[in-house]
Kinemage of the C-alpha trace (Angstrom):
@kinemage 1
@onewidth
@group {chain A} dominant
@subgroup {mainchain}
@vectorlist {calphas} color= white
{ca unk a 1} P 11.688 25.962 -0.190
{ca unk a 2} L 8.373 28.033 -0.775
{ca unk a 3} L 7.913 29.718 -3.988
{ca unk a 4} L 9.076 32.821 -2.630
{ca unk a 5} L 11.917 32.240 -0.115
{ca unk a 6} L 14.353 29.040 -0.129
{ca unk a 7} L 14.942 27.136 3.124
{ca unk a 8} L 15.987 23.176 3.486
{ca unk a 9} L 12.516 22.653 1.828
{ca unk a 10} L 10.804 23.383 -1.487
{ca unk a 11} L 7.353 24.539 -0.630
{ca unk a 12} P 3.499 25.960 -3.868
{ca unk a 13} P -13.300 -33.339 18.391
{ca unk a 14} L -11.832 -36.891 19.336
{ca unk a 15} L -12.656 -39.842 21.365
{ca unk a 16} L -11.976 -43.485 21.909
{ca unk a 17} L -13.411 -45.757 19.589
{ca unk a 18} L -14.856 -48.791 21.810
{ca unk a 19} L -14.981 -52.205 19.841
{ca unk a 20} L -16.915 -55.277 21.083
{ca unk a 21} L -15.919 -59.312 19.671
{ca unk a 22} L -18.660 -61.286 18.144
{ca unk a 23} L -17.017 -64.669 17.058
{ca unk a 24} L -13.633 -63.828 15.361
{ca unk a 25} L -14.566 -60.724 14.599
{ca unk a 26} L -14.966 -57.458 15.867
{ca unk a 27} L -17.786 -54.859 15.581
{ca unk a 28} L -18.169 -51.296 16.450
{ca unk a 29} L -20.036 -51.113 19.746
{ca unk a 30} L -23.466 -49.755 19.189
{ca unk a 31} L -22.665 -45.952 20.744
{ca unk a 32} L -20.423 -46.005 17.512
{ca unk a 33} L -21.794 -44.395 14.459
{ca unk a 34} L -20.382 -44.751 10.758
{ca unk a 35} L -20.089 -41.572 8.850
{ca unk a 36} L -22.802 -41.743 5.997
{ca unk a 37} L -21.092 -39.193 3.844
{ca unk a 38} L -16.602 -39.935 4.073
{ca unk a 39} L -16.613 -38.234 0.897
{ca unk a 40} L -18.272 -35.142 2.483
{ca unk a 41} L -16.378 -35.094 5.501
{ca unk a 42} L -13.464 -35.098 3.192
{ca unk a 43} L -13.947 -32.608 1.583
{ca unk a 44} L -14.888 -30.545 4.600
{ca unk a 45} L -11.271 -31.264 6.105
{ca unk a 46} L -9.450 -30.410 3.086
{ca unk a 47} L -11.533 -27.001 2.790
{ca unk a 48} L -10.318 -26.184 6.573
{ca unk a 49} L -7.012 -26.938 5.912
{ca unk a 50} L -7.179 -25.349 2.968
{ca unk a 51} L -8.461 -21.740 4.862
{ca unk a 52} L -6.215 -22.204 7.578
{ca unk a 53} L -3.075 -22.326 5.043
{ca unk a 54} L -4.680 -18.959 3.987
{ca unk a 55} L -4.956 -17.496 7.290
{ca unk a 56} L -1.359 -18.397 8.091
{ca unk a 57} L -0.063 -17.022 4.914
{ca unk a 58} L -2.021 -13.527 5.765
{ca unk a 59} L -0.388 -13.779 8.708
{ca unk a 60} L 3.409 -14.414 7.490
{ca unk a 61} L 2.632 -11.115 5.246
{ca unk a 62} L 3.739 -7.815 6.699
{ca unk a 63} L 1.999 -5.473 7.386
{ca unk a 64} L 2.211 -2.681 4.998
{ca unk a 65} L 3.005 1.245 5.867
{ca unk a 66} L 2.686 3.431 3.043
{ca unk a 67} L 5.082 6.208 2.425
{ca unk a 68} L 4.361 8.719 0.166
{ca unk a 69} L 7.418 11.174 -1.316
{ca unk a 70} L 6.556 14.645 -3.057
{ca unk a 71} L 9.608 15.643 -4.569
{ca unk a 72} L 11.075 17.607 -7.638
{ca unk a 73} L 14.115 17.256 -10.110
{ca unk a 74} L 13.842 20.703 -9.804
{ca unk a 75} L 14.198 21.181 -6.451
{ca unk a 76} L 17.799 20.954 -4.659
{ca unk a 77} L 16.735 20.304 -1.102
{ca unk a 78} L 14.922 16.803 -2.686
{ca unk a 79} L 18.094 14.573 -3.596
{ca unk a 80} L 18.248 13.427 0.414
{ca unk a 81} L 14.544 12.714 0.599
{ca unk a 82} L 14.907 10.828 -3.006
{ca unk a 83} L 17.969 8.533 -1.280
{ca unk a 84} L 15.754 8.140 2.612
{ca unk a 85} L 12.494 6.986 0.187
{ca unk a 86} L 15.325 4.527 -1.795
{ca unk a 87} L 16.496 3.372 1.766
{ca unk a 88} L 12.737 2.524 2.936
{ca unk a 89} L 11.800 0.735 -0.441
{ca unk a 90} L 13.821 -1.949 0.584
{ca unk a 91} L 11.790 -2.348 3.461
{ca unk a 92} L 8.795 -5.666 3.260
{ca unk a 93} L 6.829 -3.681 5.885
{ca unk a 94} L 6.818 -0.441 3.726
{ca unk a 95} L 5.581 0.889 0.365
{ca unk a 96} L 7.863 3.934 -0.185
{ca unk a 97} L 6.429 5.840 -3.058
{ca unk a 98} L 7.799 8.284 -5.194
{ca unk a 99} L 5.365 11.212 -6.445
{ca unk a 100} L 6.823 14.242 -9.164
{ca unk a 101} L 5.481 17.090 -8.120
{ca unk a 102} L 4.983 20.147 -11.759
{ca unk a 103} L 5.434 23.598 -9.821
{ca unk a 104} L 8.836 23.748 -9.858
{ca unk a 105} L 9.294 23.210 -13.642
{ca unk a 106} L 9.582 26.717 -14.111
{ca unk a 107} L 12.832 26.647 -12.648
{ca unk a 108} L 14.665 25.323 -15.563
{ca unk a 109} L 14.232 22.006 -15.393
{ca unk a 110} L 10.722 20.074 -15.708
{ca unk a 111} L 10.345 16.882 -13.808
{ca unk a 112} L 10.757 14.095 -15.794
{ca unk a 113} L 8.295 11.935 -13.824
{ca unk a 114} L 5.729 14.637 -12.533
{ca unk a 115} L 1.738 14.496 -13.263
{ca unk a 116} L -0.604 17.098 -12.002
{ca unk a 117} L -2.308 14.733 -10.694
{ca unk a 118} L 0.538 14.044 -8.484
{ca unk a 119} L 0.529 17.506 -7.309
{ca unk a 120} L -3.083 17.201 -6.930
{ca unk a 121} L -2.776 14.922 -4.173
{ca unk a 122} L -0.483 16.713 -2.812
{ca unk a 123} L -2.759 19.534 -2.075
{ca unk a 124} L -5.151 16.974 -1.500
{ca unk a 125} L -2.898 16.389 1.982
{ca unk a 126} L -2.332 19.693 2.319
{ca unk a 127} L -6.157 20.427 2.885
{ca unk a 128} L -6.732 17.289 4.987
{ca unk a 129} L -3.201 18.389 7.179
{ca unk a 130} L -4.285 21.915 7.880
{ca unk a 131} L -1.560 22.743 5.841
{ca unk a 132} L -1.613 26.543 3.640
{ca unk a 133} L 0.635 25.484 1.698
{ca unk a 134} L 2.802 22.632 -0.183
{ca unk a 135} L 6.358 22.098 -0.032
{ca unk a 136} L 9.063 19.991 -1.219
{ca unk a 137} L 10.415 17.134 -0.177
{ca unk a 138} L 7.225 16.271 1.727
{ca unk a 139} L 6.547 13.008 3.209
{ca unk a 140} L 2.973 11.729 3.945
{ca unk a 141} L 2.870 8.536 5.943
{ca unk a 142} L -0.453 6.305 6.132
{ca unk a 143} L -2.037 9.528 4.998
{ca unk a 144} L -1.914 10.306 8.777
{ca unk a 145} L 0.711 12.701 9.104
{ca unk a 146} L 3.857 14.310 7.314
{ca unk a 147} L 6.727 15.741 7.473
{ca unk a 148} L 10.041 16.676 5.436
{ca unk a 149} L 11.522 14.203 3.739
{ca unk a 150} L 15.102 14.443 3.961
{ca unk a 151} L 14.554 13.660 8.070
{ca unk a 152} L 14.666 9.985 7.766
{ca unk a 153} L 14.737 9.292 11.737
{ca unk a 154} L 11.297 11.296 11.755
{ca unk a 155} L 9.916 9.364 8.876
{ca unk a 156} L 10.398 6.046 10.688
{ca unk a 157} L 9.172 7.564 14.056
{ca unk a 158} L 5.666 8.262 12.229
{ca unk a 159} L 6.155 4.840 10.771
{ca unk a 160} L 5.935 3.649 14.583
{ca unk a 161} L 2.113 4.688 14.803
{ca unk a 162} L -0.624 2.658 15.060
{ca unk a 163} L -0.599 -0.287 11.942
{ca unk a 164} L -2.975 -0.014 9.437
{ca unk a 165} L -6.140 -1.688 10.518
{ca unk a 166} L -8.532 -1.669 7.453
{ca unk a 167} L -9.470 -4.499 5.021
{ca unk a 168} L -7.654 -7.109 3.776
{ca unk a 169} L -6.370 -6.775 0.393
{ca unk a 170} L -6.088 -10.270 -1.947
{ca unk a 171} L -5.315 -9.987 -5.744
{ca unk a 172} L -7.579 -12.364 -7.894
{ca unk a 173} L -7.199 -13.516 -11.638
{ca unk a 174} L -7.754 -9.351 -12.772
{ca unk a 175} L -9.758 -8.048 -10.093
{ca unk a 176} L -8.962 -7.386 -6.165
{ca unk a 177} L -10.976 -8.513 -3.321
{ca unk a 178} L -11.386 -6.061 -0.290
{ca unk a 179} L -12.828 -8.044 2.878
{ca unk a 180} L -15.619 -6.769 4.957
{ca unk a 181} L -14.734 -4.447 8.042
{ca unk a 182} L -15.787 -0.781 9.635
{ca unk a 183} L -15.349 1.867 6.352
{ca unk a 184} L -15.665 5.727 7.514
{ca unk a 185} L -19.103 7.261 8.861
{ca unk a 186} L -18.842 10.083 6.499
{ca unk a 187} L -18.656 8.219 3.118
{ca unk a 188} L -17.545 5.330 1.318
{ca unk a 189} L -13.669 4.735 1.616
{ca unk a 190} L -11.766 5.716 -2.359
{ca unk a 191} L -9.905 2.368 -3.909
{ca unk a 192} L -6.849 3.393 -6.006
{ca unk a 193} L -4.623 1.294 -7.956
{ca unk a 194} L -0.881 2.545 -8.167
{ca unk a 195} L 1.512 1.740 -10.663
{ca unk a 196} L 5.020 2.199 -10.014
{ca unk a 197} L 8.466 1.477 -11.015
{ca unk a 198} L 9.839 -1.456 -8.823
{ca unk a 199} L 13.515 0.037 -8.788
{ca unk a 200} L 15.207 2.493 -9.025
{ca unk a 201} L 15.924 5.111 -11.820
{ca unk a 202} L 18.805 7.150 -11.821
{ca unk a 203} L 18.091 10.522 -13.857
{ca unk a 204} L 20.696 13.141 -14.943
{ca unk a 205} L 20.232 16.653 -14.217
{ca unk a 206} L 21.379 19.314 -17.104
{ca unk a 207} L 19.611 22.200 -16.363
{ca unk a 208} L 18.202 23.948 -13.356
{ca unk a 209} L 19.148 24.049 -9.199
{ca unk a 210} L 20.336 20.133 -9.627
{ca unk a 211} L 22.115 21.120 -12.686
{ca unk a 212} L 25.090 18.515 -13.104
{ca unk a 213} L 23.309 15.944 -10.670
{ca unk a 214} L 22.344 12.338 -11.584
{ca unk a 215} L 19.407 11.855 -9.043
{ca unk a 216} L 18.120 8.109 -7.931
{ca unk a 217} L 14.262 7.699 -7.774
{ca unk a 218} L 13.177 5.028 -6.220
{ca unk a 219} L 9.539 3.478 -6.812
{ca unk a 220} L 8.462 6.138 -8.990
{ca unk a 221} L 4.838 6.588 -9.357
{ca unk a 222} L 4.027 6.132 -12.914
{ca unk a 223} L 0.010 6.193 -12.733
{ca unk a 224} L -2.796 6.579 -10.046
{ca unk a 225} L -6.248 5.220 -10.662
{ca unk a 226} L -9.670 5.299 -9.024
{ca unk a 227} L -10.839 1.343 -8.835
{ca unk a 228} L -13.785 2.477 -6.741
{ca unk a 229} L -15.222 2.795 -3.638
{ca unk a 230} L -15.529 0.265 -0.318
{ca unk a 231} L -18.048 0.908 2.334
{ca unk a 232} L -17.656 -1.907 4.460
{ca unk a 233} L -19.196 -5.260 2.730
{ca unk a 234} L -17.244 -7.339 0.976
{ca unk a 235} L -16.395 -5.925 -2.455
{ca unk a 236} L -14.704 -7.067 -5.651
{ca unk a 237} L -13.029 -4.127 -8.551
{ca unk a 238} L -11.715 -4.929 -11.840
{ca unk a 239} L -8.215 -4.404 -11.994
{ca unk a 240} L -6.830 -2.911 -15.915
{ca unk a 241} L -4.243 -4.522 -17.564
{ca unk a 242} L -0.710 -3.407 -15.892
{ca unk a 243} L 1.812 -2.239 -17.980
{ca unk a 244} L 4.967 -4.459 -18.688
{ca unk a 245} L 7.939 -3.749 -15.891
{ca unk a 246} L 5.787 -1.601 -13.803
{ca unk a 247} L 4.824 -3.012 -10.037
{ca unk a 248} L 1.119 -2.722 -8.669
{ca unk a 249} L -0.379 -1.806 -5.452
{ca unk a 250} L -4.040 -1.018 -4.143
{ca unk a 251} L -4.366 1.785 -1.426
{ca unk a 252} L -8.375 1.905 0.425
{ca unk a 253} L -8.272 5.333 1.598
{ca unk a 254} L -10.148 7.511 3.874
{ca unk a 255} L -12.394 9.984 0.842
{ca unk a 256} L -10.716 13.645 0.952
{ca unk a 257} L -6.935 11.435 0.555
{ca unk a 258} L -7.602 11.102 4.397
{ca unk a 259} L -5.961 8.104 6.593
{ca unk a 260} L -5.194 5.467 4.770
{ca unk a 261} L -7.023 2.203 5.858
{ca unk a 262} L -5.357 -0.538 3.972
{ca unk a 263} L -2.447 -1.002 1.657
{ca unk a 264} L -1.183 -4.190 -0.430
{ca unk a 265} L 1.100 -4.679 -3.223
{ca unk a 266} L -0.232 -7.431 -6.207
């Protein structure tokens, strides 16, 4: 619904080794050459085995689609978007997110989650989408495209673009790695850290359009921090401490909240 008129949305190598006998015994042939260094060559072996372990583990991991929710406890077209984005978080190949949106807390009932921050992203999209306006329950997926979020077979039909295809993501001891890669012309790409609720929270309604309505939120955004920037080398960020019960994840994203590149939980 927009401010001013209510619809089903709520808008604001090997070789042979070849011996010779001398005696009893037998000797390498001469074309055969004893390592100087075992220890070396080792060491070398175990490193490759140890990167290709990596590499197969990167591979085993899904790749990640990120779903992004705008909804409302104040809006009542948003309790079938809340249960698609709960549906989805059960997904390995998604990160369903759950934003709280403030401009309908003037309805009667103020959010109990929402940030304006949260809405500021919002319009963030709304600007990059060529939208004039923003509306709840919206859906943003891979920053790409949107659309309303209680239409769950059009949310996974935008899920069936093309995969994220930016860096790759790896969580150190407090910090995050990004991997080198092509970052946007325009300017460097915008690292954020999200902090989120790894369940789901069921909220009761007293006052307001959902008035008598408990209302599940799944993965509910909690916080949403700038780590920094990535412009295409290989880059390191400090990560903060994360708060006790709360799950972590690091979107590299497009500056202007354009496409998302890359997305990984920690």
């Amino acid at each position: 619904m927009v401010a001013a008129v209510r619809m089903e949305l709520c808008e604001p190598r090997t070789g042979a080794l070849h011996m010779r006998r001398t005696g009893q015994t037998e000797m390498p042939s001469p074309s055969f050459r004893r390592p100087r260094h075992p220890g070396r060559i080792a060491l070398i072996a175990a490193a490759a085995v140890a990167l290709s372990a990596l590499d197969a583990a990167a591979a085993a991991r899904p790749q990640l689609a990120v779903v992004e929710l705008f909804t409302s406890q104040g809006c009542s077209s948003c309790p079938p978007a809340n249960d698609n984005i709960r549906t989805l978080s059960s997904r390995r190949d998604v990160l369903a997110l759950s934003f709280g949106v403030t401009y309908w807390d003037s309805l009667g009932w103020k959010d109990t989650f929402a940030s304006p921050a949260f809405t500021a992203r919002q319009w963030a999209y709304a600007r990059g989408l060529h939208h004039d306006n923003v509306y709840t329950p919206q859906v943003v997926v891979n920053g790409r495209a949107d659309t309303v979020g209680q239409h769950l077979a059009e949310i996974e039909a935008l899920l069936q673009g093309p995969p994220l295809a930016g860096p790759r993501i790896e969580a150190e001891a407090g910090a995050v790695s990004l991997s080198a890669g092509a970052a946007p012309r325009t300017a460097p790409a915008d690292v954020w850290l999200v902090r989120y609720e790894p369940g789901v929270i069921e909220v009761p309604v007293r006052r307001g359009e959902n008035t008598g309505r408990t209302l599940p939120h799944a993965h509910v955004v909690r916080s949403l921090v700038h780590l920094g920037t990535w412009s295409g080398a290989a880059a390191r960020l400090t990560l903060p401490p994360a708060p006790a019960g709360l799950a972590s994840a690091v979107l590299v994203q497009s500056p202007g909240t354009g496409p998302i590149l890359a997305a990984a939980t920690l």
